[in-house]
N, C-alpha and C positions, 0 to 999 in steps of 0.2 A: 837757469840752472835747475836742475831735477832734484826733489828733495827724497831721499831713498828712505822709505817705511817697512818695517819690519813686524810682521805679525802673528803674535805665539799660534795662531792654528795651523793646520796643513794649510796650506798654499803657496806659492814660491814669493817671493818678491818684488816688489813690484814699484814705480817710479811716476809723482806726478808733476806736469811740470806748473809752477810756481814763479815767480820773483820772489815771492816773499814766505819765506817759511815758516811756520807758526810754531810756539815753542810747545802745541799738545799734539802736533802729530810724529806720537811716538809709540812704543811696542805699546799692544794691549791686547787682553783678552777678551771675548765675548762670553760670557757665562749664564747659567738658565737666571740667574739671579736679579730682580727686577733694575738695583741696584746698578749702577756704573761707576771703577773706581779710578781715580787716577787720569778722566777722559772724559770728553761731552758726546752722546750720542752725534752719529755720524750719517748725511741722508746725501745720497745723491739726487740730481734734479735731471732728467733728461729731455733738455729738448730747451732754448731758450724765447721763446714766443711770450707773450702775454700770459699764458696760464705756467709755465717755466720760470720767469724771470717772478712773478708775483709770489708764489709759492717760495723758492728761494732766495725773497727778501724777507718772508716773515719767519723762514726759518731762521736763518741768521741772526735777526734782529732780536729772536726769541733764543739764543744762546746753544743752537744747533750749530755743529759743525758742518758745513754747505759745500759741498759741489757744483755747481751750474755750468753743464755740458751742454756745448751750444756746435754744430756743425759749419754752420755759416759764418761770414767774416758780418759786422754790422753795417755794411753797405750794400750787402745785398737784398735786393727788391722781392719783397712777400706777396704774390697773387692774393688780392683781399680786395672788395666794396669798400672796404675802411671806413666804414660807419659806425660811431661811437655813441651813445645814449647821455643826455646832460649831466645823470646824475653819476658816470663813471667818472668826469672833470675834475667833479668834486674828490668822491670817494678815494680814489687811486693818486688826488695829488696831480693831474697834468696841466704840466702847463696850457697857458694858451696859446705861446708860441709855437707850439709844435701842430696846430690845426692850420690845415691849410684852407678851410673853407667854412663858413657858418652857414648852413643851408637852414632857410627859413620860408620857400617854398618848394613845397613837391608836388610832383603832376603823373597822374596815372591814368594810360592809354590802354582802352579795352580792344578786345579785336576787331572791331570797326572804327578804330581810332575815335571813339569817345573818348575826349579827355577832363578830368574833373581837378581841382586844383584842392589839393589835399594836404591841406596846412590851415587852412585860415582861422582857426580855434588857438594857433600858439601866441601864447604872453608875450609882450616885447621883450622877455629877455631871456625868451628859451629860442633853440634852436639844434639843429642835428651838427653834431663836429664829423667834419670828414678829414681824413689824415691820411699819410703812405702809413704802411704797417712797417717798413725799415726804418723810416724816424718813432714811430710809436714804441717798437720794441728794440731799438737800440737804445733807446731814452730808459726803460726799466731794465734791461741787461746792465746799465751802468750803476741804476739806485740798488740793484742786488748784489753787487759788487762792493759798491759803498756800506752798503749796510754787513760785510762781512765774508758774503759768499766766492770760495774761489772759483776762479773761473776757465774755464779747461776748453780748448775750441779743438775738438774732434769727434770725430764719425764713431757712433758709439755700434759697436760690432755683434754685442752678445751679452746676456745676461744669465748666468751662473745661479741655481737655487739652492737653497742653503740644504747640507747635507743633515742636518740635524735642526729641531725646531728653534736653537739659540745659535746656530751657527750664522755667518756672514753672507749678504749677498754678494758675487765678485760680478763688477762689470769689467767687461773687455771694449778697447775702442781706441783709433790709430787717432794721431795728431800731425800734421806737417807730413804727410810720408814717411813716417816712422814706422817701426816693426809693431806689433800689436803691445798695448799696454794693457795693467789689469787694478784695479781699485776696488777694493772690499769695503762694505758698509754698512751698518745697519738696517736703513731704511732707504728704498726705491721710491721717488715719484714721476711716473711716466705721463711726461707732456709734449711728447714726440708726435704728435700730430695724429691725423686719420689712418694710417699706415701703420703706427707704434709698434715697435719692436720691442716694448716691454710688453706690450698685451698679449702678443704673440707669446712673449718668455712665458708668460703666466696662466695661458688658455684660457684669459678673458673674452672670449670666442668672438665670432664675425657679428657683422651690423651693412647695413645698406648702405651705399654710399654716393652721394651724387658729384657730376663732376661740373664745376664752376671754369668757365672759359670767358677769360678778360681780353681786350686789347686796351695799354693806353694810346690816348692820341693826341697831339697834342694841334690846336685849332689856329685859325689867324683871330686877330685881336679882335674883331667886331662880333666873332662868333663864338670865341673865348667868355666873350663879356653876357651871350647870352647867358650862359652857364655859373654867372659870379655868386649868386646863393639859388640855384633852383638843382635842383635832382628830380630824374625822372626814372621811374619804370612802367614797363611795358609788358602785359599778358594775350597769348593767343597763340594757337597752335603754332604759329610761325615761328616764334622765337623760344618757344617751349611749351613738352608736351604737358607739363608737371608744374613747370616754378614760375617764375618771370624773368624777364631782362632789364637790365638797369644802363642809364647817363650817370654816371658820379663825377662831380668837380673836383679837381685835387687843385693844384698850387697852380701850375701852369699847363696843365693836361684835361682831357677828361677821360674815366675810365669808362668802357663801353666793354657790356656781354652780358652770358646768360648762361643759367645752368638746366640740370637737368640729371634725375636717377631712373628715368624710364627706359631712355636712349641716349646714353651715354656715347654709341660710336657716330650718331648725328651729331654730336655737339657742334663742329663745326658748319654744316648746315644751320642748323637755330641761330648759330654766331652771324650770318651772311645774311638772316633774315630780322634780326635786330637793327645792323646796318642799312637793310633796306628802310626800314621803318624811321630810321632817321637821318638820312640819307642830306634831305636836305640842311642839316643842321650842322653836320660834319663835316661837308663837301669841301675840298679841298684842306681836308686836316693829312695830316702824318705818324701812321703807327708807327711809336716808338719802343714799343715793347708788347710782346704775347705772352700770357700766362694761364697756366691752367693748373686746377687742382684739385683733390677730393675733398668734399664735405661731408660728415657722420649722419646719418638722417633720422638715428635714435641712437640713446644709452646704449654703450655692452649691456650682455648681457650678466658682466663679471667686472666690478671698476674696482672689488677692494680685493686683495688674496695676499694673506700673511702680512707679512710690512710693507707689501707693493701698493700702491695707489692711483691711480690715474686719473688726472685734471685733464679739458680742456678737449680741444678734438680727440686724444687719444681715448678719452669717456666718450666722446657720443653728444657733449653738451654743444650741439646747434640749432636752434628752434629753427621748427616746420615752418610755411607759410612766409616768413620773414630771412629767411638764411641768416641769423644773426648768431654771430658765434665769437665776437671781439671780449664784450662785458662777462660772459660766463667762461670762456675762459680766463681772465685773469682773477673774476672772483671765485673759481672753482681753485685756483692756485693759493688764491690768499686762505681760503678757508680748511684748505687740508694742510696748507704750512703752517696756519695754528694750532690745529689738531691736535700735530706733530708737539709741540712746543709746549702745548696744554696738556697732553698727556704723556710727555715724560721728564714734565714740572721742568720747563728749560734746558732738555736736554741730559738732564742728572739719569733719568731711568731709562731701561729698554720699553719699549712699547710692543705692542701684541696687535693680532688682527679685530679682535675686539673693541679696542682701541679708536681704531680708525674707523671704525664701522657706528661708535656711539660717537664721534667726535667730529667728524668730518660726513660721513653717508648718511646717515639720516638727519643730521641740519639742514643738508642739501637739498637731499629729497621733500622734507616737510616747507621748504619754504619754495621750491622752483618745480616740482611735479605739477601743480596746477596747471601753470603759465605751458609748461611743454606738450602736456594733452591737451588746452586749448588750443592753441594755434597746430597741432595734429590735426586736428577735428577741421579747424579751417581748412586748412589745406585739403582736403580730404573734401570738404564741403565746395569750396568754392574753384580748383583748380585741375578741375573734373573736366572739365568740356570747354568750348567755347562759348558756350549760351550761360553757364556757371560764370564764367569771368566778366560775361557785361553785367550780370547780375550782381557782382563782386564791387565793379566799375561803377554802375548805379550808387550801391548802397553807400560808396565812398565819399560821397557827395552830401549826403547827408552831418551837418554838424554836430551832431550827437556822436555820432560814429566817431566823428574826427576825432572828440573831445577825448573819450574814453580811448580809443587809441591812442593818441599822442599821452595822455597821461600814463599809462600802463606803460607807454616803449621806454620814454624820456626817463620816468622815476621808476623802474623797473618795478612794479607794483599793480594787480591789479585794479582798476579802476572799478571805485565803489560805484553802482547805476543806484537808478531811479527807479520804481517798480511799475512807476505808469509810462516811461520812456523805454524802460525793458518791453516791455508788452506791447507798445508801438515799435520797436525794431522789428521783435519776431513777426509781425505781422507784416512788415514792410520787406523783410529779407524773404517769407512767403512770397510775397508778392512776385520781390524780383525776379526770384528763380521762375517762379508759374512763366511770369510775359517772358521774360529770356527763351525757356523753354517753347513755350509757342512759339516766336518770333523764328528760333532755329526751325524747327517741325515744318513752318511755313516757306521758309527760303530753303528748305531740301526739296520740298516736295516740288515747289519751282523750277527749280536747277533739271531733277529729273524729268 
């Protein structure tokens, strides 16, 4: 049953549906007045993924009146690696149940199929969780709900900018086949993906985009079993000109693909050449589903404007070199849905774009720019050529490497080095590139 809202500005009326009607959604006005009387501030959340569903738990929790606009029903299946970092387990509250695989070895194939075994630095009781992203984010769609947030499953159409600087944002968006609806609110937070149609509302402008192409498949039991805690990725022109390809283990499947922002209309080529590359490991498996999708491959260049905000793909938050974009988004949701909370002391006051900008954007930035121009620079470094990636391949091999990688990924934190082990890498990653580079030079000049 629709609970009908009435609100002193211009705008017509407007109806959201509910089961359960709250006894403060009632007439009110917005006024320039920091002040809110009578009412809790009011934020919509667009988009229910990991950085959606996070974000409009901590609003609610924090005494914000919440929306949580979700498109999807919660069974359907999210195109994602679904690779999670140890220390989100903790942080975010998940269960263990809902991981379908502890991967505790990983194996990376250069393009002469060198493979170096790229784990063996982790503690017995760290390991990578791999999960489907429709159990992961229908698990937090439900704690946001729990914690307060209503929950609205429709196609969110258009966003409305306020005609005056204390006026309302209206979103517009169908549910069920219904005629269009419209919901006015204080504060926007757009976690609507790489596409976002709040970014677009707000001329948070374009950003590069790479596009990510899965297949699951699921294997017979002997070759299942290879799979029970190993992941594998794969680099070389075959399977991409730009990133790598990945084997991920889920429950009963493994996800196999590869992406790419160079040449996006080869994807599936690179996809054919992934296959090949593991050919024997798959043979006789059964794709049971194709997925493909955009990845952000930097920040907008606009993530805060007015009371608008944007977490998660719809920011740009996917690091380089690694496609990792699970952790930063749900922690780019958790962090601006305090913000929210923090600066309008629960909900009692209006917030401003300043607001969010000391509150949410530069925490962000001061604690997560480093880690993003690093792994820039790598990629940038090492997935350049094919002679770059056995050099890549090489150095992975290396336990130091291992160490300071798996500690940075796992605890999301740079890894403090050594200054006499720092100064023995740079001179070993010289190396590699030098012989890589020769070795290439040498088998061209052969060829021709």
């Amino acid at each position: 049953m629709a609970a009908k809202i009435q609100t002193s500005f211009s705008l017509p009326s407007f109806s959201i549906p509910t089961s359960k009607p709250k006894p403060y959604l009632k007439s009110f006005t917005v006024s320039a007045s920091k002040s809110i009387s009578g009412r809790k501030l009011r934020a919509a959340v667009i988009g229910g993924g990991p950085a959606g569903s996070s974000a409009a738990e901590a609003l609610a929790s924090g005494g914000v009146e919440t929306f949580l606009f979700e498109r999807n029903p919660p069974s359907v299946a999210k195109p994602c690696g679904g690779a999670i970092p140890l220390c989100m387990l903790e942080e975010f509250n998940i269960p263990h149940h809902l991981i379908d695989r502890q991967v505790t070895q990983m194996r990376i194939f250069s393009p002469s199929n060198i493979v170096v075994d790229f784990g063996k630095t982790l503690k017995p009781h760290e390991f990578i969780a791999m999960l489907r992203r429709e159990v992961l984010d229908s698990f937090l769609r439900s704690r946001a709900h729990s914690a307060g947030a209503t929950a609205i499953t429709g196609l969110v159409t258009g966003l409305d900018l306020p005609a005056a600087p204390a006026a309302p944002y209206t979103i517009h968006y169908t549910t069920n086949g219904s005629p269009r609806r419209s919901l006015a609110v204080d504060v926007v937070i757009g976690a609507d993906g790489a596409n976002s149609r709040v970014a677009k509302s707000i001329g948070a402008g374009d950003y590069a985009c790479a596009i990510a192409f899965q297949e699951r498949i699921t294997l017979p039991d002997e070759k299942m079993a290879h799979y029970e805690n190993l992941a594998e990725m794969y680099v070389g022109d075959d399977v991409s000109p730009d990133f790598y390809a990945w084997v991920f283990p889920k429950c009963d499947h493994v996800a196999v693909g590869t992406g790419t922002v160079r040449a996006k209309k080869d994807i599936k080529m690179y996809q054919r050449g992934i296959r090949e590359r593991v050919l024997p490991k798959i043979n006789g498996g059964k794709v049971i589903k194709v997925e493909a999708h955009p990845i952000p491959e930097h920040p907008r260049p606009i993530r805060v404007k007015g009371r608008v905000a944007l977490v998660g793909d719809a920011a740009g938050y996917v690091t380089k070199c690694s496609g990792e974009g699970i952790y930063f988004a749900a922690k780019s949701g958790r962090m601006c849905g305090n913000a929210v909370v923090k600066a309008s002391e629960g909900g009692e006051r209006m917030i401003e774009e300043c607001d969010l900008r000391r509150e949410y954007l530069k925490p962000w930035d001061t604690e997560f720019s480093t880690t993003f121009r690093f792994l820039d620079l790598l990629q940038r470094v090492f997935y350049g050529s094919n002679a770059c990636r056995e050099a890549l391949v090489e150095l992975c091999g290396d336990e130091y490497v291992q160490r300071m990688t798996f500690e940075s990924y796992l605890y999301k934190k740079l890894a403090p080095g050594r200054p006499l082990d720092d100064a023995k890498l740079l001179i070993n990653t010289i190396g590699s590139l030098v012989r890589s580079k020769v070795m290439e030079t040498r088998t061209h000049t052969f060829i021709l």
